[in-house]
Each structure stands twice: as structure tokens, then as C-alpha cells.
N, C-alpha and C positions, 0 to 999 in steps of 0.2 A: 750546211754541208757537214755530215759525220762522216769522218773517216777511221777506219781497223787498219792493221798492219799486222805483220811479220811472222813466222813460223820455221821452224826447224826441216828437216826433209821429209821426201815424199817417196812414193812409190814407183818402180817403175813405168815409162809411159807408156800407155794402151796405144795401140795401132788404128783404130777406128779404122780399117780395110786399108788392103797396102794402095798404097797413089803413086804416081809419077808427078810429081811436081818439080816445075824447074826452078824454082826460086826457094827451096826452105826455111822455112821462119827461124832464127841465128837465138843460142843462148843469147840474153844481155838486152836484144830487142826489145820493146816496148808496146802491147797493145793495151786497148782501150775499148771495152767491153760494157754496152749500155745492155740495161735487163737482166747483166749480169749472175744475178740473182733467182730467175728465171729457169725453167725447164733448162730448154737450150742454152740460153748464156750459160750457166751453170757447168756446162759440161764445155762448153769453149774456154770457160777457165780453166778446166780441170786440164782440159788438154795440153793450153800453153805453161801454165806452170808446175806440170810432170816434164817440161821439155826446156825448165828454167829463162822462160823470158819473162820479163816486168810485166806484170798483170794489174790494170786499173781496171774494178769493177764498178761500174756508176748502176745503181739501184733505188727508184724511190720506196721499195716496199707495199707498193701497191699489191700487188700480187706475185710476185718476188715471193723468195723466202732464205731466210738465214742460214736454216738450217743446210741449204743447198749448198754453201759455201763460207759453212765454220769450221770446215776440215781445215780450208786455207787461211784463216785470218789472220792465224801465225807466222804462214811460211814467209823466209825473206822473198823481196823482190812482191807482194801481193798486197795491195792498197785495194779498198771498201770506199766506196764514197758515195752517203745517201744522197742522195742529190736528184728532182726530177729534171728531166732532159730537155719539158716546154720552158726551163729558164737556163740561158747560158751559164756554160759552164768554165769558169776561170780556171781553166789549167796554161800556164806558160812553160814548159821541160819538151823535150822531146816523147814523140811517139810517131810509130812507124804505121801503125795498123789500128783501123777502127772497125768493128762490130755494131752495126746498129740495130741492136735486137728489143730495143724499150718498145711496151707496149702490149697488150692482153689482146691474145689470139682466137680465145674462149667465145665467140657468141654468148654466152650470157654475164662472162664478166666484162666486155669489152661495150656490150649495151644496158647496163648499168648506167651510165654516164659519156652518151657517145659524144659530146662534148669537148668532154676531157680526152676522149678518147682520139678524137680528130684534132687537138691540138696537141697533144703526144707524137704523133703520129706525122704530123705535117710540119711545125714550130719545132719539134724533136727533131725532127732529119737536119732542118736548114741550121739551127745551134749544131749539129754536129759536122755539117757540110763546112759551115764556115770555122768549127776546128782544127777538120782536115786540110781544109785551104791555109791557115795560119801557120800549122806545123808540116804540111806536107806530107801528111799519113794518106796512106791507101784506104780508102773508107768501101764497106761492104753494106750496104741497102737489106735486111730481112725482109723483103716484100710477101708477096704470098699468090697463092691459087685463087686467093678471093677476087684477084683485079679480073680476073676470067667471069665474074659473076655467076648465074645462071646460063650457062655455056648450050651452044645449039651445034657446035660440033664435037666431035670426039674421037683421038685424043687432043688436047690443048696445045697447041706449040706457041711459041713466045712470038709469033708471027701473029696469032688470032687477038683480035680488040675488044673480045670481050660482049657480056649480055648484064650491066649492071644498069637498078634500081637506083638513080642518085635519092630518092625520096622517099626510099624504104629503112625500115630498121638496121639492116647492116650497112648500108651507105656508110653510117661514121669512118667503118674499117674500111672496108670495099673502096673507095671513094677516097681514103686517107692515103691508104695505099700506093692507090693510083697516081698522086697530087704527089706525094712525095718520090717516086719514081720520075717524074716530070722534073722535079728538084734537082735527082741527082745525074739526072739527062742536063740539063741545062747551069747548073754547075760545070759539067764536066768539058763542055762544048766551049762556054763562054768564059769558063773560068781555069781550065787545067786541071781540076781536080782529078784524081783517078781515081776512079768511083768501079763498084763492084756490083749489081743488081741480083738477088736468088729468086727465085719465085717456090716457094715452101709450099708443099702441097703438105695433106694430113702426115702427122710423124708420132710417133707415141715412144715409149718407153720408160727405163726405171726414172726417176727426177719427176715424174709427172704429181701437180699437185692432185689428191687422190677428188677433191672438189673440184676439178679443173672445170667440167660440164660439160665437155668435149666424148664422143659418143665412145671410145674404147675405153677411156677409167669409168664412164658410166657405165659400161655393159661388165666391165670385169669387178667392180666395188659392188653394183647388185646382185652378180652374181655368188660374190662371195656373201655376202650378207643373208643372204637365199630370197632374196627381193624379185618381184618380177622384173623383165628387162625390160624397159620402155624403148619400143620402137616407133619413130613419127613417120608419119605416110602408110604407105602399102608396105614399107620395107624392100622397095623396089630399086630407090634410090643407091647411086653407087659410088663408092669412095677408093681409092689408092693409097694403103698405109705403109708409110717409110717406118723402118726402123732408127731411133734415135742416132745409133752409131753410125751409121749408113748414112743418114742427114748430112753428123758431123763433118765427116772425109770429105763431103759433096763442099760444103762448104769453106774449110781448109784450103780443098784443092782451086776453086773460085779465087780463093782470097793472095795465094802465093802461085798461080799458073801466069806467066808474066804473058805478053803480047794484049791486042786489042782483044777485050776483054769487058767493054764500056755496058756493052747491050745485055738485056736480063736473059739468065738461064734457070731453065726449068729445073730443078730438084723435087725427085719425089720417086716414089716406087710406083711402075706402070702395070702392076699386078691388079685388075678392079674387083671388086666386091661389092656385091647389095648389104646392105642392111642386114638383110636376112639369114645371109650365110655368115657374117663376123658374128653374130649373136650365136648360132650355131656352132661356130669355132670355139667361142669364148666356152659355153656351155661346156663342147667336148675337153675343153684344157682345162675346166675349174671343175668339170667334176657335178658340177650343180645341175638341177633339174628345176630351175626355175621357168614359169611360163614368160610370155612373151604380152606387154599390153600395147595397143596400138592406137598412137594419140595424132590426133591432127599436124600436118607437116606443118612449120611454121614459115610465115611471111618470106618467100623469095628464098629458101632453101635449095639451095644445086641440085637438082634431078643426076645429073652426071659428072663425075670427076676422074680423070685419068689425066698424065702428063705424057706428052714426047719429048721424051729423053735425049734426042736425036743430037741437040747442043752440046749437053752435056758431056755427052760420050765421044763426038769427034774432038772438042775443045777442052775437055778435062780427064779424058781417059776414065772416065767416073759413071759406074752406074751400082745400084745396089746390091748386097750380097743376101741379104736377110729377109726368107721367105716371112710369111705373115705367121704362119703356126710357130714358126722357130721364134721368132721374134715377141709372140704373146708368151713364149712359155718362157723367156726371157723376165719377161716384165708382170706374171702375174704373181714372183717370189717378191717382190716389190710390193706389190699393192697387199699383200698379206702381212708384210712386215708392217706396213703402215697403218693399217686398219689393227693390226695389235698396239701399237705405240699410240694410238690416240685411243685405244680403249686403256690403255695402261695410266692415261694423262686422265680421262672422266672418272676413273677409279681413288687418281687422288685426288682430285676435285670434290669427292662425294656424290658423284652424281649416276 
């Protein structure tokens, strides 16, 4: 286990959309942040410690990254701990609130090693379930849109059981998922815990690893690169993209909206798009004239993705603000600055 610490002040705290929440997170509080490191973790730190509560970041560095969160390794009250999540984790201190965001969400990093991936993901929850149980933190599940598999209706509500592959290539996640939602159901039932479930549909924005391999920094890095866009299938297929900050709120508002609360809700933006038109988009906001190539869809890829919001919005007063145009031209100053800084980094390398 390595642990960072402590820094001086910060910034004023961003709003990530205004919420009604009944419970707000208190200076002084304590959460506890797996994946930390992470896209999304990343920015749930930024959140709570622009808002001075005790930030524990647990990151093994898998696909993490530091740079996400060395603004804070200084600030007081902000603890680092490399640490992965499939081995328990000895902390004995108080903590109020748990983030369970460990874990690669990427299809091609997450099937790398579905393995690792399914004991992350499974072994991960229950080491965190039985921390929340010890200290009596609120623990929050990151599940995902994948437990919907290859979906035969549309849109998805947290009512539907899903079209999942257990024998396919994304089973690890799909399937990991799903096992660990079971976990924090039956924790919650048998054991007290208060457990929090999301189901995270696509979300992009600035943080994102620019290698992520997820189809928006794919489409927006080739485009800037002036590479053609790699589209799989017919480009017929269709996705629902949340804006990062719009996520964050969604989740915030989950995690401190007090009453029965136990059962998964949907987050995600219910705006659809094929393939064909975010390539489109991308194209119109970078500017570029790259063509388009069209490669075979891969094994058990979603033909459809959309969420119903319906939970969300009566149960958390939450739905998104940030159209998709708005929200790339948000995040394609990001991917520019990033694609200079690793040309900046090959340059002193010699390469």
C-alpha cells in the first residue's frame, strides 16, 4: 500500500448542476473513493475536496492515472492509497461514504485480462461491502448499462433483466456487474448495509484517458490526428452520451438523497445517437474532414442503448443538462491539450 498526502488550498467548488439534496455531504466528513484515480473517481475527488471533506483515494494504477489527481496530493485532509480493491483493505478510522468506482469500463481495457477484471469487480465490491459494514459508511455500487446486455427493448429501465452473453467476451464486466449488484442487494437485505446502486450508461468528457478505446476519444483523437474514423457495424448502432458533470450531480445526488434508496437507478442522458451521427458531430466541432472506415461490429456489441430516467427524476430530482454538441465542444479543448502534451513528452524522449 502507498500512500500521498496533503496540500494547501483549492479552488472554488464547481456546482456539477444545481440538485436538491436532503442530506449534504458536511466539511470534516470522510469518503472513500476506489478508482479514484480514474476518469470519474477523479472528479468525485475533485468534488469533495473543493467542499473540504476527508478524501481517501484507493487506486491500483491499472488504468488510473496520477496525473488525474496530483493537483490534490498536497491538499490537507487528501490521502492516495495504491492499493488494489480484489485484496482487503485495512483501514480502521472512520468514514462515512464509499464510491465504488475500481475497475476499467473500456472494452478493450477491461478484456485485456477478464480475469482480473471479474475479480475486481466481484472480490472488489464484497472487500468494500464488508468495509462499509464495519465502519457504517453509505457505500455507492458504479454498476453500468452493460448489466442490460444486448437489450431487445428501448428505453432500458431498471425494471428490465437484461439480454446478457455469460460466454461472450464482455461477460467479465457484464456478468461482473451484475454478481456484484447481487452483492450489494444482499448485503443490504441481510446485513444493514446501506448500499447505493447507479447504473452508468456512456459519459465522456475532459479526464478521459485520450487511449481510453471507448468510441467518443476514439472518434474525437482521430479526428484530430486527421486519421480516418473507425466505425464498427453499419454505424446504425446507438448510444446515449452523458456529459461527465451531469454524471457527477447524478451521482452526488444518489449518494446524499436520504429515504429508500436500496434499488439501482438509471443515470445517463436519454438523448440517442447512431454511430453515424456522433462521427458527424465530432467531424462538425473538430473541424476535420476525415473519412469514415467501416469495420466488423465486434462480438455481442449493444445494437441499442438509451436509459429511462423515470427513477432518477422522481427520486432525485436529477436529470441532465448538457446537450451532446455542448458537451463535445466542452471536452474536445481537452483532447487537444492532451494530444500536445504527449507530443511534448515523444519530443523529449527523441522519438
Amino acid at each position: 500500500m502507498v500512500l500521498y498526502g496533503k496540500q494547501t488550498g483549492t479552488s472554488g467548488p464547481r456546482t456539477y448542476g444545481s440538485r436538491r439534496l436532503q442530506s449534504l455531504p458536511q466539511a470534516g466528513q470522510t469518503v472513500l473513493i476506489t478508482g479514484g484515480a480514474g476518469f470519474l473517481g477523479s472528479t468525485l475527488c475533485n468534488y469533495y475536496a473543493e467542499r473540504k471533506l476527508r478524501v481517501i483515494c484507493v487506486d491500483n494504477l491499472s488504468t488510473g492515472r496520477m496525473r488525474n489527481i496530483a493537483h490534490l496530493c498536497d491538499m490537507p485532509g487528501f490521502t492516495f492509497i495504491k492499493h488494489d480493491v480484489a485484496v482487503p483493505l485495512d483501514l480502521h478510522e472512520p468514514i462515512d461514504f464509499i464510491y465504488n468506482m475500481a475497475c476499467p469500463a473500456s472494452p478493450p481495457k477491461y478484456q485485456i485480462d477478464p480475469i482480473e477484471t471479474f475479480h475486481t469487480i466481484v472480490i472488489g465490491s464484497e472487500n468494500m461491502l464488508l468495509l462499509a459494514e464495519r465502519t457504517g459508511a453509505r457505500i455507492l455500487e458504479a454498476s453500468t448499462s452493460e448489466v442490460y446486455g444486448d437489450p431487445d427493448v428501448s428505453p432500458q429501465s431498471e425494471s428490465y433483466r437484461g439480454r446478457v452473453n455469460t460466454m461472450g467476451p464482455r461477460a467479465c464486466y457484464d456478468e461482473g456487474k451484475r454478481a456484484a449488484e447481487t452483492l450489494f442487494h444482499d448485503y443490504h437485505e441481510r446485513r444493514g448495509v446501506d448500499i447505493r446502486v447507479a447504473r452508468i450508461f456512456n459519459t465522456y468528457g475532459p479526464g478521459m484517458d485520450p487511449e481510453d478505446g471507448r468510441v467518443v476519444s476514439n472518434f474525437v483523437m482521430q479526428a484530430l490526428e486527421g486519421a480516418p474514423l473507425t466505425v464498427y457495424g453499419d454505424g446504425t448502432q446507438t448510444r446515449s452520451f452523458c456529459y461527465r458533470d451531469d454524471l457527477i450531480a447524478g451521482l452526488v445526488a444518489l449518494m446524499h438523497t436520504e429515504g429508500d434508496l436500496a434499488s439501482p437507478v438509471n443515470l445517463g442522458n436519454p438523448g440517442e445517437f447512431t454511430m453515424l451521427e456522433l462521427a458527424q458531430l465530432v467531424l462538425e466541432e473538430t473541424g476535420a474532414n476525415s473519412e469514415l472506415i467501416m469495420l466488423p461490429l465486434p462480438q455481442d456489441d449493444p445494437r441499442i442503448r438509451r436509459p429511462d430516467i423515470g427513477r432518477a427524476k422522481a427520486m432525485l430530482d436529477w436529470e441532465p443538462k448538457i446537450a451532446l454538441r455542448d458537451g463535445l465542444r466542452l471536452t474536445i479543448p481537452y483532447f487537444v491539450s492532451e494530444r500536445a502534451l504527449n507530443s511534448t513528452r515523444l519530443e523529449a524522449l527523441g522519438r
